[in-house]
N, C-alpha and C positions, 0 to 999 in steps of 0.2 A: 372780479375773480370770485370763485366758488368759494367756501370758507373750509380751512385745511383740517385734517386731521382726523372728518368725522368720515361715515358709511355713508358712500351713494351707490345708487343704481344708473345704470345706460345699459337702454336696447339699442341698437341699430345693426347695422349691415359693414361686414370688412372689407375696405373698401383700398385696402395698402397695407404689406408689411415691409417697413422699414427698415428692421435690424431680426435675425434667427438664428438661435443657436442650439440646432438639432440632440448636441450633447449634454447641457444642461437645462434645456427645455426655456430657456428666456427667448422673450420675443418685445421688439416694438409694433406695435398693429395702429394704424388707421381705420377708426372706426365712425359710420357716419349715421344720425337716427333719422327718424322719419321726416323731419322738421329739416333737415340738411343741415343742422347742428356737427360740424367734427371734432373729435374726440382723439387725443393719443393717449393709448394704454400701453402698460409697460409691467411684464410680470411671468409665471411659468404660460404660456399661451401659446407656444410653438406648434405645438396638436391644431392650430384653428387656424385658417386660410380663408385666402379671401370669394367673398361671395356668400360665407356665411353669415344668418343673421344670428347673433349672441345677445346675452344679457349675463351683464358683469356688475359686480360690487367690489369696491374698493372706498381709495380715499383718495381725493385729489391734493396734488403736491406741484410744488414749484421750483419746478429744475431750472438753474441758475442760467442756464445756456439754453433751453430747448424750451422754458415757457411751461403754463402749467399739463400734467399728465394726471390719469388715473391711474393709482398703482394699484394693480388687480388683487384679489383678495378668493374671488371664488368667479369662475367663468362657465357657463353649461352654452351648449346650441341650440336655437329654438327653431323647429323646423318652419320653412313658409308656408301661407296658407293662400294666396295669392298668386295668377297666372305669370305675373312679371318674376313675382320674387322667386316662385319656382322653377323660372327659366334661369334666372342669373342663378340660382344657385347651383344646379346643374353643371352649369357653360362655364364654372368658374375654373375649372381644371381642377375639383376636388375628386370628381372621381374618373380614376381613370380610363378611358376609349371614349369619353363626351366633352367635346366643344362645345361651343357657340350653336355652331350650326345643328349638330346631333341634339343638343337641347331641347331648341326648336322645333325641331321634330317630334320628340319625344311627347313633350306639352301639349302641340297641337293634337296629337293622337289620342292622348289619354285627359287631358287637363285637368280637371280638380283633381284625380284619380293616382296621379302620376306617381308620389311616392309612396303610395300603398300599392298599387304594384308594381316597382322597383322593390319594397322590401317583402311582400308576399308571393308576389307571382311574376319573378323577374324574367319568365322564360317567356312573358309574353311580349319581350322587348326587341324579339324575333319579327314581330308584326311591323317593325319601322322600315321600310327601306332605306337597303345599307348596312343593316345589321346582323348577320349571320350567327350562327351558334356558338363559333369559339368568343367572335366581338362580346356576345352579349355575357357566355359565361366569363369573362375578363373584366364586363362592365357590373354584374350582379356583385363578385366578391369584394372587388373593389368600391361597391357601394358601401355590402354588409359591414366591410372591417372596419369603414368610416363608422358605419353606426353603434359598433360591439364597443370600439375604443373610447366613443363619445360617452355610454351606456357606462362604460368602467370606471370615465373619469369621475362622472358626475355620483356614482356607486361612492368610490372612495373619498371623495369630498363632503358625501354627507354623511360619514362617517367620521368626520375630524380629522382625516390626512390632509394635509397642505397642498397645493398644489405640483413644488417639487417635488414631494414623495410621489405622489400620484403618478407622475411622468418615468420613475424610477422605477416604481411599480410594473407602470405594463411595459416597459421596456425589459424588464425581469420575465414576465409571466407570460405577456401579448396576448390572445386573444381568452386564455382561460384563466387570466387574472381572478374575474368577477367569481366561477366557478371553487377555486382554489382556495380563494379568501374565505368564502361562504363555508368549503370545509373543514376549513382550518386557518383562523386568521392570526393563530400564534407563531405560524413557521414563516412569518414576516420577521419577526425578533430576531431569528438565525439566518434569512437569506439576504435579507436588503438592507446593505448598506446607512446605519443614521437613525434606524429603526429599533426601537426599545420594547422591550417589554409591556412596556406600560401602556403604549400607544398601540401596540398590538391587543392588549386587555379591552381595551375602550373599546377598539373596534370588534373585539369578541362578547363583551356585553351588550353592548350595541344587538347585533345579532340576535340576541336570547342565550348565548351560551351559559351553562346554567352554572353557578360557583363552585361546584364541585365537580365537574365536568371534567374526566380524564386527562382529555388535551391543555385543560388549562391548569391540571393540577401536575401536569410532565413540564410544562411551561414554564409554571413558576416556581419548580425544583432546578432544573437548569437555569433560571435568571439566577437565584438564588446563588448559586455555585461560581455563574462566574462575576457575582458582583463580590462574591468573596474577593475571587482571581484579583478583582481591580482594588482590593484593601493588602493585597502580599499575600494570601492564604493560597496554596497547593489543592487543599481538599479542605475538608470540613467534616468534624464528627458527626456519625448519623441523629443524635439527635440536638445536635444544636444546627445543622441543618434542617430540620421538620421544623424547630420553634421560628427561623428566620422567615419558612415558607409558610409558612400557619398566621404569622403578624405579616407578611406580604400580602397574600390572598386571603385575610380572613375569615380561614376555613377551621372544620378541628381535624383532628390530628388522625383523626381515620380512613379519610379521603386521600389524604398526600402519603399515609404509608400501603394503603393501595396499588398507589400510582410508582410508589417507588419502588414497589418487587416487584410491578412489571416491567421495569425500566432496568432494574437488575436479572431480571430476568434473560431480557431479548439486549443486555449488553451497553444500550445507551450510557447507564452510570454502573459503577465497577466499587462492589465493597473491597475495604481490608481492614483485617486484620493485626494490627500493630500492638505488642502489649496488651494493655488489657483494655486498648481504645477500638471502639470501630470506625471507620472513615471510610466517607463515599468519594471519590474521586469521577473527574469526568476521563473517560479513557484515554484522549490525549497526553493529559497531566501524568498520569500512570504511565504512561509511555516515557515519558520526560525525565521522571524519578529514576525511573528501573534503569534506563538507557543511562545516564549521568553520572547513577552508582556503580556501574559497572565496568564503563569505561575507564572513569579516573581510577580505579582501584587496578583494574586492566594496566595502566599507564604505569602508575607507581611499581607493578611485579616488574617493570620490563630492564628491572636492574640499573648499578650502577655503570655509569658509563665517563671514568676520570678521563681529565682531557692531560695529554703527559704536557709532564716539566708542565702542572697547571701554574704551583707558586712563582717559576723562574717568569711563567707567563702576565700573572696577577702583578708584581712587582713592575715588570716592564710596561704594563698598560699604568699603571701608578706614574711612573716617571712621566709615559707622556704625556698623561692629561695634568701633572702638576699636583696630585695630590697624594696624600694618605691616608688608607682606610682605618679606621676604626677594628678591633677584634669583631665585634659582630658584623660591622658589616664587610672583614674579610671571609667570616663565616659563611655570609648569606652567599657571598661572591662563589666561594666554595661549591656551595647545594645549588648552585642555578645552573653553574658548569656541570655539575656530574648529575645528578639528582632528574630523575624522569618527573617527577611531579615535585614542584616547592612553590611554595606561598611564602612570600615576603610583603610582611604586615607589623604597621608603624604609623605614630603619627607626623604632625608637621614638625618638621627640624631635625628627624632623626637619621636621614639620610641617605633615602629612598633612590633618590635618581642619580646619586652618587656611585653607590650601589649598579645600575642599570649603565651608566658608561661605561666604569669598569666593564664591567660584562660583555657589554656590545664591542669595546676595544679587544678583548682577546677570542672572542668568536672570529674578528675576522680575521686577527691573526692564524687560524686553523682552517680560514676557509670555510664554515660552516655558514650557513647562511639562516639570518631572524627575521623572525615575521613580530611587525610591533603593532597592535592595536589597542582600543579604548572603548570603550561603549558609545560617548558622545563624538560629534565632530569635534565639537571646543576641546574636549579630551584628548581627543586623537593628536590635536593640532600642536598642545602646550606638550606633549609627549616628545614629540617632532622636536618642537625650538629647545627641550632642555635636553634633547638626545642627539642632535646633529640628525639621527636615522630618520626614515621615510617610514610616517606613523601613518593605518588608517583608520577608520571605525570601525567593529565587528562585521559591521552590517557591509561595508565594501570590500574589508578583507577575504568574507565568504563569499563576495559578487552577491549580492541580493538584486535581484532579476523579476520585471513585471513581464510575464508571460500573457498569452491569449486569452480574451476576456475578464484580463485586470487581475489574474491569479499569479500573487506572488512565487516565487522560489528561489532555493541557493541555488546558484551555481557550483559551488564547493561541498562537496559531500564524499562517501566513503570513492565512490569509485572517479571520483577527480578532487582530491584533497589538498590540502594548500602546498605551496610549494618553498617549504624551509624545514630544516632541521630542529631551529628552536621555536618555538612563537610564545612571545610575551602579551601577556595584557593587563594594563595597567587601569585603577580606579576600578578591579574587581567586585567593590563593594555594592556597584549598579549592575552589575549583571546577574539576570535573574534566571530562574530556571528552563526558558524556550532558548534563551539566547547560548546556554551554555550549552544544552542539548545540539546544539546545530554548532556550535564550535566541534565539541570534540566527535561529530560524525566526520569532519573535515580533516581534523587532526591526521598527520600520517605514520603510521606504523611506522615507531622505533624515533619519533622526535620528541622532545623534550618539551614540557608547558610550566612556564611559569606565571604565577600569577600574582600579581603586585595590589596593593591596597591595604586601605585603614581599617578596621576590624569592625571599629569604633563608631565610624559613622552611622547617617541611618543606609536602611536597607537600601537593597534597588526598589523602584515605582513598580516592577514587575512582578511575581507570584515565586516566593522565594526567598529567602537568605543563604544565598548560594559561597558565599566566602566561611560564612561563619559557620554553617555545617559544616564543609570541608578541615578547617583549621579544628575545629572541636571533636570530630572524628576521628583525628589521627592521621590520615588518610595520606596525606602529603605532607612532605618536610618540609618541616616550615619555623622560620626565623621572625621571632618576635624582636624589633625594634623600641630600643626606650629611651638610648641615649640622646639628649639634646647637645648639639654641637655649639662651640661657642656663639658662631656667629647667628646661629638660631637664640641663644640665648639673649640677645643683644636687644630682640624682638618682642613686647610687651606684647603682640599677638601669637605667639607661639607658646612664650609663658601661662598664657590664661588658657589659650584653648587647653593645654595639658594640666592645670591646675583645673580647670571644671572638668575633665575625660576623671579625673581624680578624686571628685566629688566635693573640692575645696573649691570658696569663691574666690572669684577672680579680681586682681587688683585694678578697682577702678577711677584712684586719683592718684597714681604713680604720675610725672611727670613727662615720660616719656612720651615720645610725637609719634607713636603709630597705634595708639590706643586712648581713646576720647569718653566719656562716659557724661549726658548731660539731663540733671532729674527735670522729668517733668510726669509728675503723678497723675495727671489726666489723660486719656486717650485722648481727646479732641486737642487738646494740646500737644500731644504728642505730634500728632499724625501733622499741626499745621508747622511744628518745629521741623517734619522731616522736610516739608519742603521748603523751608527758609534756607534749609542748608542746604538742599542738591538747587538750589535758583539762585542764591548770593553768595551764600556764607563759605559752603568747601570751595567751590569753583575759583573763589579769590584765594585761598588756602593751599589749595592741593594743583590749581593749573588745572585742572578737567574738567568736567562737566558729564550730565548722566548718561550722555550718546558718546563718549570717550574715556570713560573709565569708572566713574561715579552709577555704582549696583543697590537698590533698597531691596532688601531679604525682609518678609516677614516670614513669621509663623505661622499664620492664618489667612484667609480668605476673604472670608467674611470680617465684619467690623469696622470699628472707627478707624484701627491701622493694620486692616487686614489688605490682603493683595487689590482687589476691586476697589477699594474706596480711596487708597491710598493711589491707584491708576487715576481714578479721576481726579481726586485733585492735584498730582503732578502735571497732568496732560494740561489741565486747562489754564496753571501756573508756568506750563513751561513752551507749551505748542496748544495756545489759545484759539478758536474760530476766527478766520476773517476773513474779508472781500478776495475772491479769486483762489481760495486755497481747498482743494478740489475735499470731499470727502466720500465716505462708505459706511453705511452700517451693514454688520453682519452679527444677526439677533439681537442682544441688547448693548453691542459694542460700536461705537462709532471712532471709526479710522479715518485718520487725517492724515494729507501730506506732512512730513515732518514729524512722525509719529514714532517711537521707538517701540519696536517689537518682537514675539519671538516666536519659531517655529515653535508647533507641539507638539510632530510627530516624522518619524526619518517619510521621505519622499524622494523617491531615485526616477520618478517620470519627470519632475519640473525640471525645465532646461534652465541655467545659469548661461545671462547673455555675454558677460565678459568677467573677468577678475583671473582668480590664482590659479595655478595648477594643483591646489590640495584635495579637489574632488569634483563630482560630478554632484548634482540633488541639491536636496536642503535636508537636515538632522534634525531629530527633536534638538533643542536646547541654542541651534544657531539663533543668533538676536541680528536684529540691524535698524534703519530706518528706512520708514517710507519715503521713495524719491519724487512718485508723481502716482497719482490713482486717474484713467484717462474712464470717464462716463460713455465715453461711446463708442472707445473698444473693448469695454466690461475690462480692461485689466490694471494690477498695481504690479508695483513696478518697487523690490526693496533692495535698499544695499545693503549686506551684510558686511559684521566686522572684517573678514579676511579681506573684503576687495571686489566681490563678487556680485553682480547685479543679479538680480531673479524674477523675472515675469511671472504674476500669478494671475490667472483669469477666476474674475470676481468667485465662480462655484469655489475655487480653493481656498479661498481667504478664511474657511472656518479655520482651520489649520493655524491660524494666527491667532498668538494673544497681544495686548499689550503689556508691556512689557518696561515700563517704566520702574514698577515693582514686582516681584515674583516672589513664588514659595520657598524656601529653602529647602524645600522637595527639588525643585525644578532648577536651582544652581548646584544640583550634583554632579561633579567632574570639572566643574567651568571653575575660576578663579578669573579677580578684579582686582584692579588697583584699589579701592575705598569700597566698604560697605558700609551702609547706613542700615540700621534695624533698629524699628521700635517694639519694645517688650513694656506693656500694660496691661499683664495677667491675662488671661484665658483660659481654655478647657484643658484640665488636667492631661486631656489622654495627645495635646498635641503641645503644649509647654513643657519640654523633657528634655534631661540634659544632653543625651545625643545629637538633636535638633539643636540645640545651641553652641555646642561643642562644632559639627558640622557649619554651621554658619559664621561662626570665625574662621576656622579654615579655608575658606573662601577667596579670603582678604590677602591682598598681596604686600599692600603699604598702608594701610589706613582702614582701622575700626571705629565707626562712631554709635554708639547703642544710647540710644534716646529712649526713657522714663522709668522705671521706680526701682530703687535695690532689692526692694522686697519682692517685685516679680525675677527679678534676675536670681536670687538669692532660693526661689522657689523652684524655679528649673532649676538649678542646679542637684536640689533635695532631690529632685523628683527625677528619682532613678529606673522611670519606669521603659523597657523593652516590650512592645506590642506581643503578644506572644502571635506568632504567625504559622498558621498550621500547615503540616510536612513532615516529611517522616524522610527526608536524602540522610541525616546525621546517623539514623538508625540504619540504613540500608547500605550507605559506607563503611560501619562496622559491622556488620550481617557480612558484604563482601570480604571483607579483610580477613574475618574467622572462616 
């Protein structure tokens, strides 16, 4: 056997394709060289068919089942120079109106000659008998496309595109790809799919484009802008957007403010005027503010609307469900019935969805009909079990819809809007400003929104603080929750999450059995303690395990007991490599059957082969395990918590993380029986008490925070709020005056 891992080369001839798949460009090919040497390559190579002769580099590899292959790396066509190779390549059905026999022909007519005129002077292929003018012009462009495509691939490939992308590319562009790129190879950032900034730069200096070059300095104003979007920022001051774009493209400051009056000029980006701030926004986003601010303020004018004999009604939903409200939250009960706009915001144990039955009990006493949703599925879902009601995600409630050529849209909008009087949504503090935008178009004249969440938490992942302008604005009546209920009180996890939201530390050698605290002042200890306890220690303790209830939250990423390093050594402590246990990489990730993982992104094209009736898709934030990864139907195959199985064919599996640990970013809206988190000091701007505050509340029966008081005691200090720039707080009080 070859020795694995490193770069080789193979010429030969395609001699068999195997396995194709048109949509994401993989292919198995049979490939045979001069020496009658056979070859199986395995990689984007769908574009190449048989009869053609290639030269390909890769690395050979040893598939468990199939023996060893070359996994391709970079593949061009080499045209033949020889009368056989130029017949078989012809007659191979690559281009279309020549066979075998029309080959033949062709060859013997013209022979050394043959593919210089097929690509120069294909009209003299008139001269074969049998070939008439419409055959041959069907045979000319059919040749050309073959060579424009082959001309593109190899274009983009040495230029540092991948092979995938390559295949995306001219499937985007088709035959003016090459053209396109050359005049602009920065509006790959904004049309194709996976395609960055960056990788668009390389292939524009590549090029010659020069550093200060118009296109590249509009380029990297727009990256700039929305890699804000992806930190929560709306817009961004005019000049701390130039200084971002200035250390991005390191250019100076006279080129990029060139580029950006003419960008304000002809509309691309859009100033404003705020205060005595100026900020560029990208048009969308301004569309998103203005629309959001003027709606809900819209909302709130549209009066009170008391539901009669409400108390006689309040009182009787009290008796059935068994309980008694509290003063505030008969209050809140109060403004959610009559109140066109109310936010009710609280933390844990104060008695939120206590709150939300009531309510739901005497809506349907009147007949009114609620619409209940969440931003997450897992959200949607725990909304459902603790409401009785049929909860669903934003994203299903507005039908979110893959139209023609993969172009999303709502189905719900002004002129087909949801169909309820009230609509709730709960965990508002992830909703961010596209997602609210596209709610309240939906919304329908004269219904009522309320909007449920903790203040407190962190933001949504999206471009926004959409709860906390609102509440801060005035804008909506809205009821602050503070009371702890006893049987919340009873709960050393409710207690501390509200003594750290308070800026006091949290008690952590109380005795009590739902809150655990164990020092270990090293990272590397830390991190090997977390998984002593999700492999022996809780499982015997608590009866779960990390695939049925057992969640590790960090705070970071990176690091000794950051999200990645703490994945690895969970995985290989808990779902170790062995004989027959199929796997996958996808980039630097390797997926094994029996792997615990989690969506990262809502997807409403993948079908669900069986489970529950709670949705169609897969959500950012669903988790499950991998049940079987099959090598040579390319697909995996996960079971999610609810029930639900999910077929992913290998191109989607980027879409997956592992998930054995996650950010406390990414457990937003979800709740677990046990969390596990180690805390061993980090970067100021992401050890903060919200961030820790939030990942207690997570926890449904069990806290375990593994390493040092003094980092815990540090977050806690550190009171710091990302400032995230926007201006909805100021344009909800702008509406209201």
């Amino acid at each position: 056997m070859r020795a694995a891992d490193t770069t080789n080369t193979f010429e030969g001839v395609i001699t068999g394709v195997v396995y194709k798949n048109d949509e994401n460009g993989y292919a198995v090919l049979e490939v045979t060289d001069d020496d009658g040497s056979e070859l199986t390559a395995v990689g984007i190579l769908s574009l190449f068919e048989p009869g053609e002769r290639v030269c390909m580099r890769g690395e050979y590899v040893e598939h468990p089942v199939y023996g060893e292959q070359m996994k391709v790396e970079h593949c061009e066509t080499i045209l033949p120079t020889d009368l056989v190779g130029i017949e078989r390549y012809l007659g191979s059905g690559l281009v279309k109106g020549i066979g075998p026999a029309t080959a033949k022909s062709i060859v013997y007519h013209f022979g050394k000659d043959t593919l210089d005129i097929m690509l120069y002077a294909p009209h003299r292929l008139e001269e074969i008998p049998g070939i008439g003018a419409v055959k041959c012009a069907k045979i000319a462009e059919s040749f050309r496309a073959q060579q424009q495509m082959r001309d593109t691939m190899v274009f983009l490939q040495g230029h540092g595109v991948s092979p995938l992308f390559s295949v995306k590319i001219y499937k985007q562009y088709g035959e003016a790809a090459k053209t396109l790129i050359q005049d602009n190879p920065y509006r790959l950032a904004d049309e194709i799919d996976g395609i960055g900034f960056l990788t668009a730069d390389r292939i524009g200096r590549n090029l010659g484009i020069a550093e200060d070059d118009d296109r590249r300095m509009t380029a990297g104003l727009v990256f700039a802008l929305v890699r804000a979007m992806d930190s929560g920022h709306v817009c961004l001051p005019q000049d701390q957007l130039l200084r971002e774009a200035m250390r991005l493209l390191q250019v100076d400051e006279a080129p990029l403010e060139r580029a950006l009056s003419m960008m304000l000029i002809t509309g691309s980006l859009v100033q404003q005027l705020m205060g005595d701030q100026v900020y560029i926004y990208r048009p969308v986003m301004l569309e998103s503010e203005r629309y959001v601010a003027q709606r809900l303020v819209e909302i709130a004018r549209q009066g009170q609307d008391y539901v009669r004999d409400a108390a006689i009604r309040i009182e009787s939903a009290e008796r059935k469900l068994g309980i008694e409200l509290a003063p505030a939250q008969r209050v809140a009960v109060e403004k959610a019935l009559s109140s066109p706009l109310c936010v009710i915001t609280g933390g844990p144990g104060t008695g939120k969805t206590t709150i939300l039955r009531v309510v739901l009990e005497v809506l349907e006493s009147i007949d009114q009909i609620p619409a209940l949703a969440a931003p997450t599925g897992r959200a949607a879902k725990r909304m459902q079990e603790a409401t009785g009601y049929e909860a669903r995600t934003v994203h299903r409630l507005l039908e979110y819809m893959n139209g023609d050529g993969g172009n999303a849209y709502f189905n719900r909008n002004e002129d087909n809007p949801i169909d309820a009087d009230v609509v709730i949504v709960d965990e508002c503090s992830m909703v961010d400003l596209f997602l609210m935008h596209r709610l309240l178009r939906a919304l329908p004249h004269g219904a009522r929104l309320v909007l449920v969440g903790d203040r407190d938490q962190l933001p949504s992942v999206g471009p926004g603080n959409v709860l906390r302008d609102i509440i801060e604005s005035g804008a909506a009546d809205c009821t602050m929750l503070t009371e702890i209920f006893r049987q919340a009180q009873e709960s050393l996890i409710v207690v501390n999450a509200h003594r750290i939201n308070d800026g006091e530390y949290p008690e952590l050698f109380n005795r009590k059995s739902d809150f655990f605290f164990e020092r270990q002042n090293n990272a590397s200890a830390a991190a090997q303690s977390v998984v002593e306890l999700c492999r022996k220690r809780l499982p015997g303790f608590v009866g779960l395990d990390v695939f049925s209830g057992i969640q590790v939250l960090a705070p970071m990423k990176k690091g000794e007991v950051g999200v990645n390093n703490l994945n690895l050594l969970l995985q290989a402590a808990l779902n170790p490599s062995s004989f027959g246990k199929n796997e996958l990489k996808v980039g630097t990730t390797t997926f094994r059957e029996g792997d615990k993982v989690m969506q990262t992104k809502n997807n409403y094209k993948i079908e669900w082969m069986r489970g529950s009736d709670f949705g169609e898709g897969v959500f950012n934030g669903d988790m499950g395990v991998i049940r079987s990864i099959d090598t040579e139907a390319k697909t995996l195959v996960v079971v999610l918590d609810d029930g639900r199985e999910v077929e992913y064919a290998f191109e989607d599996c980027d879409q997956l993380d592992m998930a054995y640990a996650i950010s406390v970013h990414k457990s937003q809206g979800s709740e677990y029986p046990v969390v596990v988190m180690p805390i061993c000091g980090g970067a100021p701007m992401l050890m903060t008490r919200n961030l820790l505050y939030t990942a207690l509340t997570r926890a449904k029966r069990m806290v375990m925070l593994v390493g040092s008081e003094r980092s815990i005691c540090a977050m806690v200090d550190n009171d710091r709020i990302d400032t995230r720039y926007g201006c909805l707080k100021q344009r909800l009080q702008e509406e209201q005056e």
